[in-house]
C-alpha positions in Angstrom: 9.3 17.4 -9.5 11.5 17.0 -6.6 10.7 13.2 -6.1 11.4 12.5 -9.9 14.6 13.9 -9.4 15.0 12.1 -5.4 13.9 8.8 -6.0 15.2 5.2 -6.9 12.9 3.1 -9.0 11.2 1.0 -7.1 9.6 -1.1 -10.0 9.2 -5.1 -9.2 9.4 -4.2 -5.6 6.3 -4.2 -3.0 5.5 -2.3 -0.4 2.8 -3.0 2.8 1.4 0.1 3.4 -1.3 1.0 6.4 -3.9 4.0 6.3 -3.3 4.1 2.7 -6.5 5.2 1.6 -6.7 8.5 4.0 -5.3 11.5 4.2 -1.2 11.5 4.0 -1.4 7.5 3.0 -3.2 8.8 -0.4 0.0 11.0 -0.9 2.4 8.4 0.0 1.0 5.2 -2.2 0.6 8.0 -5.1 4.8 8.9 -4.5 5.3 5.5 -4.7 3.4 4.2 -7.5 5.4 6.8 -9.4 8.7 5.2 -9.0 7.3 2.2 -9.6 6.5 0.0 -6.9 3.2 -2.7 -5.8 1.7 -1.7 -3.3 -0.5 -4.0 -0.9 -2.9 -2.2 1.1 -3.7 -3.1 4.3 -7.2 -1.3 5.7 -10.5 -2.2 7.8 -12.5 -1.1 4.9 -12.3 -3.0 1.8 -14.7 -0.7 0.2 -13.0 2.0 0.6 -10.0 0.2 -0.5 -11.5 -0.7 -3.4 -12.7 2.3 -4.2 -9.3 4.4 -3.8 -7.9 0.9 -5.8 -10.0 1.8 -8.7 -9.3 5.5 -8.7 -5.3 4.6 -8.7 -5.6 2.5 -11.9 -7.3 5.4 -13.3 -4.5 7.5 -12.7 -2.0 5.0 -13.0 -3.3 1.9 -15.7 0.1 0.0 -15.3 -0.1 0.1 -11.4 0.1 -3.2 -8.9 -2.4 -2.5 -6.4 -3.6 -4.9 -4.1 -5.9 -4.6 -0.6 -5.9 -6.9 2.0 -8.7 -5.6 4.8 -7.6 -6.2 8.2 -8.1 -4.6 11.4 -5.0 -3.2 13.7 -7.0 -3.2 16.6 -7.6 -7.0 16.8 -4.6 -9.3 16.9 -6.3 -12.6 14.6 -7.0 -9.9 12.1 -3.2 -8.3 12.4 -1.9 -12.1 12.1 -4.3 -12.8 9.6 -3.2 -10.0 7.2 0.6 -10.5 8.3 -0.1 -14.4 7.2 -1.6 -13.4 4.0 0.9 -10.8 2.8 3.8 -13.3 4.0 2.2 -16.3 1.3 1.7 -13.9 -1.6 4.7 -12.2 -1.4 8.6 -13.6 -1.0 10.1 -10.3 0.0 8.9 -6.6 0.2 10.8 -3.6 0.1 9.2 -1.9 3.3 6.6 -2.1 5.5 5.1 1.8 5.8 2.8 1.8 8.8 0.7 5.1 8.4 -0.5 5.0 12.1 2.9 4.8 13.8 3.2 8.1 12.6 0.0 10.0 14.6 
């Protein structure tokens, strides 16, 4: 309750999100599919993604939820998923890196 009472709507605005299908990242792309916003998933696991992308929509039919797999750890996969976010999408609202915060 206290993030329907907290929050902006965020609908028609994106937001890059890393470690969203674990732990804390499950929380935060849940929060933020509530007020409205896509969210673009960026994992190494695209079934895992897909999985967690699939139980989303279930929970949330009207969601935007897109995965992009790339892999932190090796810079052509970091460019590569910074280069594909950057065609598909003009602007985004924020770019929520879940690792920054271990």
């Amino acid at each position: 309750q206290w993030l329907d009472n907290n929050t902006v709507s965020l609908s028609g605005r994106v937001v890059v999100i890393t470690g969203a299908s674990g732990g804390l990242g499950r929380h935060v792309v849940r929060d933020l599919l509530k007020t409205g916003a896509k969210i673009i998933m960026l994992e190494r696991s695209m079934s895992v993604m897909q999985e967690f992308s699939q139980e989303l929509l279930k929970e949330f039919p009207n969601a935007e939820v897109e995965c992009i797999e790339i892999d932190l750890n090796q810079i052509q996969s970091l460019l590569f998923g910074v280069a594909t976010v950057r065609k598909q999408m003009k602007k985004f609202l924020e770019w929520f890196d879940h690792i920054a915060l271990h």
